[in-house]
Biotite code that builds the C-alpha atoms (Angstrom):
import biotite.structure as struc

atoms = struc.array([
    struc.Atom([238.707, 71.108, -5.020], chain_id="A", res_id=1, res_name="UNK", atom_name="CA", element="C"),
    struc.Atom([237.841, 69.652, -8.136], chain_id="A", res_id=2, res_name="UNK", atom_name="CA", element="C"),
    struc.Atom([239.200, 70.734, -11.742], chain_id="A", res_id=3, res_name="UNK", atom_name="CA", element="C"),
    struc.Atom([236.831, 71.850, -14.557], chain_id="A", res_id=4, res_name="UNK", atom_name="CA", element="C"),
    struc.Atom([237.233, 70.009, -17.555], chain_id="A", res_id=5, res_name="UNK", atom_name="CA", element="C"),
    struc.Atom([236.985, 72.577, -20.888], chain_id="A", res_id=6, res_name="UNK", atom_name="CA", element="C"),
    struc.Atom([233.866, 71.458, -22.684], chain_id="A", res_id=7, res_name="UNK", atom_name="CA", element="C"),
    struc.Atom([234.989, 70.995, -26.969], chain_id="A", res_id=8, res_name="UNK", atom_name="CA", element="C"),
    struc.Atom([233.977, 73.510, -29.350], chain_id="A", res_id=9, res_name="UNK", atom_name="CA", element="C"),
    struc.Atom([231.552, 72.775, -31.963], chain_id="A", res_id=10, res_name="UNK", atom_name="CA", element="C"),
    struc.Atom([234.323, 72.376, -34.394], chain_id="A", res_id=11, res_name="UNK", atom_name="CA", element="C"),
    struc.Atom([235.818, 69.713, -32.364], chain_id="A", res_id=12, res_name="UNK", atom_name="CA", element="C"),
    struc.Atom([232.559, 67.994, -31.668], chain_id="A", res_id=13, res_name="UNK", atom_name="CA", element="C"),
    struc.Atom([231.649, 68.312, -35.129], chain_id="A", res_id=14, res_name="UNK", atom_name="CA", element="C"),
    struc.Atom([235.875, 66.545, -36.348], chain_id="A", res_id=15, res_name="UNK", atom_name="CA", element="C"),
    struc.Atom([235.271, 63.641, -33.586], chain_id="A", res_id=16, res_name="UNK", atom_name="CA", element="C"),
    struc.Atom([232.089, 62.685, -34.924], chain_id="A", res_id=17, res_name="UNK", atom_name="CA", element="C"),
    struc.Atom([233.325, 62.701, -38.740], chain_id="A", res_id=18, res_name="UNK", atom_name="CA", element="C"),
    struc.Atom([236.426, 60.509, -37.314], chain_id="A", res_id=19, res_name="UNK", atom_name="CA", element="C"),
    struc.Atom([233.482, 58.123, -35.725], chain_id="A", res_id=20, res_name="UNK", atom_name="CA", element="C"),
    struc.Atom([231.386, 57.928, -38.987], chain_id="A", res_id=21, res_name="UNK", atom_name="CA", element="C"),
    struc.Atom([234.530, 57.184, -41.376], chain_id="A", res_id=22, res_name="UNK", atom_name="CA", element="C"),
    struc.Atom([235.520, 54.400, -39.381], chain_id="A", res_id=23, res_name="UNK", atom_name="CA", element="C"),
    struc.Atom([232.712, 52.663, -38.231], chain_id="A", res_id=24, res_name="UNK", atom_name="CA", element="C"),
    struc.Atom([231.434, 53.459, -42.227], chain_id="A", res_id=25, res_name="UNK", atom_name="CA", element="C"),
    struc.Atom([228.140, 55.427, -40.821], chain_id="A", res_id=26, res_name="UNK", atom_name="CA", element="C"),
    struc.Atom([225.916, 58.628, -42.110], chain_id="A", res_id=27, res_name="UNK", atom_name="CA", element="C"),
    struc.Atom([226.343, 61.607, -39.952], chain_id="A", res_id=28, res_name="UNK", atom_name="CA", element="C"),
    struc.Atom([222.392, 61.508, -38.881], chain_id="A", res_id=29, res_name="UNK", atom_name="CA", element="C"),
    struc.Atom([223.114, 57.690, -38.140], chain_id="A", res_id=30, res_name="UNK", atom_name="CA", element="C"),
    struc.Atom([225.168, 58.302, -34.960], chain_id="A", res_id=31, res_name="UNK", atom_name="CA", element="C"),
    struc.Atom([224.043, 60.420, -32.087], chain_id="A", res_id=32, res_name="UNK", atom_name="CA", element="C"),
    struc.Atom([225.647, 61.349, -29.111], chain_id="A", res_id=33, res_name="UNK", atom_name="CA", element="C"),
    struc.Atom([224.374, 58.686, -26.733], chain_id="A", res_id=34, res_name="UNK", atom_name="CA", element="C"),
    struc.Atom([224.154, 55.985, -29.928], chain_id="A", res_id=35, res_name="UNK", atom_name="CA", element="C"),
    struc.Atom([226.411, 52.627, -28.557], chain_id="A", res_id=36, res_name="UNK", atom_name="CA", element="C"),
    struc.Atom([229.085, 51.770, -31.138], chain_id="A", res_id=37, res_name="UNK", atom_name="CA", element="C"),
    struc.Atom([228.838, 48.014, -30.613], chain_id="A", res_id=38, res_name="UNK", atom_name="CA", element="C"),
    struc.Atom([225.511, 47.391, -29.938], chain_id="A", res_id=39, res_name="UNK", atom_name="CA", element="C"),
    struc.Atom([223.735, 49.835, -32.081], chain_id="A", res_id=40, res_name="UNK", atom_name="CA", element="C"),
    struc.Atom([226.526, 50.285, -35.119], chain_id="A", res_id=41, res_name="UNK", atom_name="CA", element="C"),
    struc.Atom([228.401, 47.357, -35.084], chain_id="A", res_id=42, res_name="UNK", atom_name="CA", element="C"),
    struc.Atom([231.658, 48.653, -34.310], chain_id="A", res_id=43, res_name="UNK", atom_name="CA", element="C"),
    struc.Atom([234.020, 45.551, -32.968], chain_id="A", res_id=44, res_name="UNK", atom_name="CA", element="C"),
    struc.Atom([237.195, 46.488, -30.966], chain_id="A", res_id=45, res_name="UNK", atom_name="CA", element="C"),
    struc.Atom([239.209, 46.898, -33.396], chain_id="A", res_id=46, res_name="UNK", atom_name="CA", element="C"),
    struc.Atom([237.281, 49.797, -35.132], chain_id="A", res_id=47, res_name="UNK", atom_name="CA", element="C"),
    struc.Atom([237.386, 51.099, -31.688], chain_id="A", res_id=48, res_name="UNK", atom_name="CA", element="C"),
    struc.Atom([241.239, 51.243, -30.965], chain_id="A", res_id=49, res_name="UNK", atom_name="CA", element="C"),
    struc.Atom([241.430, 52.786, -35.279], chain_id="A", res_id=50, res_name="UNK", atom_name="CA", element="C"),
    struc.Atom([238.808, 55.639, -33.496], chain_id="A", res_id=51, res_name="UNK", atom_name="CA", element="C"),
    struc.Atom([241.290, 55.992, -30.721], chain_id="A", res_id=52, res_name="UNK", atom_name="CA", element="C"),
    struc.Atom([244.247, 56.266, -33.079], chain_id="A", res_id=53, res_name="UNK", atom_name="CA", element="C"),
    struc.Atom([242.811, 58.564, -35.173], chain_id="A", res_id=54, res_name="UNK", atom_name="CA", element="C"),
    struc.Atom([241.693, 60.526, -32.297], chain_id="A", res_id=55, res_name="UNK", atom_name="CA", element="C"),
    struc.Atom([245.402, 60.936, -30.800], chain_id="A", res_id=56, res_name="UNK", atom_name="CA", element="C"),
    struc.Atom([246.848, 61.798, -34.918], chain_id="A", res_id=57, res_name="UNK", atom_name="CA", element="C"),
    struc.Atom([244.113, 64.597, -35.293], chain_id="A", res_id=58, res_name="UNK", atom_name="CA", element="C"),
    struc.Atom([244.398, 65.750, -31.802], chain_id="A", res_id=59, res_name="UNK", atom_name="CA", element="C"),
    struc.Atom([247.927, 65.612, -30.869], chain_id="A", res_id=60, res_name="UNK", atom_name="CA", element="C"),
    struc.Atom([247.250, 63.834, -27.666], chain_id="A", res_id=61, res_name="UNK", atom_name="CA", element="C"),
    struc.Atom([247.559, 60.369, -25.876], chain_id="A", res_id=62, res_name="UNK", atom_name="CA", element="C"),
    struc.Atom([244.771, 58.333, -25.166], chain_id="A", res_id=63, res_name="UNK", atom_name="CA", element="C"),
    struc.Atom([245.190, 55.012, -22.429], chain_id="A", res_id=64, res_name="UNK", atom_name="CA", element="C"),
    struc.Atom([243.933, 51.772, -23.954], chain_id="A", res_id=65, res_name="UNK", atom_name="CA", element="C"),
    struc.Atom([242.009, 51.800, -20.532], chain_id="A", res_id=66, res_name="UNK", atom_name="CA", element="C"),
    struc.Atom([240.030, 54.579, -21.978], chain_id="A", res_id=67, res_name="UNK", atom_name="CA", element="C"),
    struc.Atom([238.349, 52.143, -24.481], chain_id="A", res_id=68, res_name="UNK", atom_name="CA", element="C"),
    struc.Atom([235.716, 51.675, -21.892], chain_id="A", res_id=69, res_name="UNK", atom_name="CA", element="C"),
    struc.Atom([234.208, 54.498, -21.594], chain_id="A", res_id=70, res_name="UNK", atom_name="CA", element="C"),
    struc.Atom([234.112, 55.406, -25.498], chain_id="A", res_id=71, res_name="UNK", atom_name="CA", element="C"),
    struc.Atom([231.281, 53.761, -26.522], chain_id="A", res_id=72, res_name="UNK", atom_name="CA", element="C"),
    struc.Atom([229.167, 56.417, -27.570], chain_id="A", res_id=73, res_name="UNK", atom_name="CA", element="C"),
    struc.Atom([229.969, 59.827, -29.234], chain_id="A", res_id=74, res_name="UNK", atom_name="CA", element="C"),
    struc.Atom([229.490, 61.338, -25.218], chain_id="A", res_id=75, res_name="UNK", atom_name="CA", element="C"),
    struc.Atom([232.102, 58.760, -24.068], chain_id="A", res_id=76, res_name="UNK", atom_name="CA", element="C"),
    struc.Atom([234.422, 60.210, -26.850], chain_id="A", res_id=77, res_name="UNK", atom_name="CA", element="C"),
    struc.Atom([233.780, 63.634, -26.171], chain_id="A", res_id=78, res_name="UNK", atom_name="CA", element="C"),
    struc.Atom([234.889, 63.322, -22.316], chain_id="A", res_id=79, res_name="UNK", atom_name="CA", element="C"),
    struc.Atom([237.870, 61.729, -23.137], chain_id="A", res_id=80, res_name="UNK", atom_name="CA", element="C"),
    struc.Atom([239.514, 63.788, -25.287], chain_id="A", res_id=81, res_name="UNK", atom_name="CA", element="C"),
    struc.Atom([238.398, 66.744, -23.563], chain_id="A", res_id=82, res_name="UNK", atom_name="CA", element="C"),
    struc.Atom([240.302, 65.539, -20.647], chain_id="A", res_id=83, res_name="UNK", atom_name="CA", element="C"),
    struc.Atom([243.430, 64.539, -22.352], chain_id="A", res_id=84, res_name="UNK", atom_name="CA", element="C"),
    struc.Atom([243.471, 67.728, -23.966], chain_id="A", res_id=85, res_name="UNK", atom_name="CA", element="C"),
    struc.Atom([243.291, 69.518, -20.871], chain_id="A", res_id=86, res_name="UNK", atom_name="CA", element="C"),
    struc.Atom([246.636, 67.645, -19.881], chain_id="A", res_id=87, res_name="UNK", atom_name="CA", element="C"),
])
């Protein structure tokens, strides 16, 4: 049996990707969902872990280090903290 993961609300969606922009110092219409951070914007891994921080202050959740991987894009992001939320 596998567990559905609740999708984020707009509003959510909408807080992530401000987070993303501040940080890696982007335009909204400059970063789409399947945009890469590092090879498209830039971003080095250390903008990457200040996304994750930020993430777990405005979220109240705890992201793994291990889950740098898979947040490369605004997609990766999303998945993430929609599963740590649903902890």
């Amino acid at each position: 049996m596998t567990t559905q993961i609740p999708a984020l609300d707009d509003a959510e969606k909408d807080r992530i990707k401000d987070i993303v922009c501040d940080i890696l110092e982007l335009e909204l219409d400059e970063v789409t969902d399947t945009s890469l951070f590092k090879e498209e914007h830039d971003a080095d891994s250390l903008r990457t872990i200040e996304i994750l921080a930020s993430l777990e202050r405005t979220f109240a959740i705890t992201l793994k280090q291990s889950e740098l991987s898979r947040m490369v894009n605004l997609a990766g992001v999303y998945a993430v903290v929609a599963e740590a939320k649903a902890k």
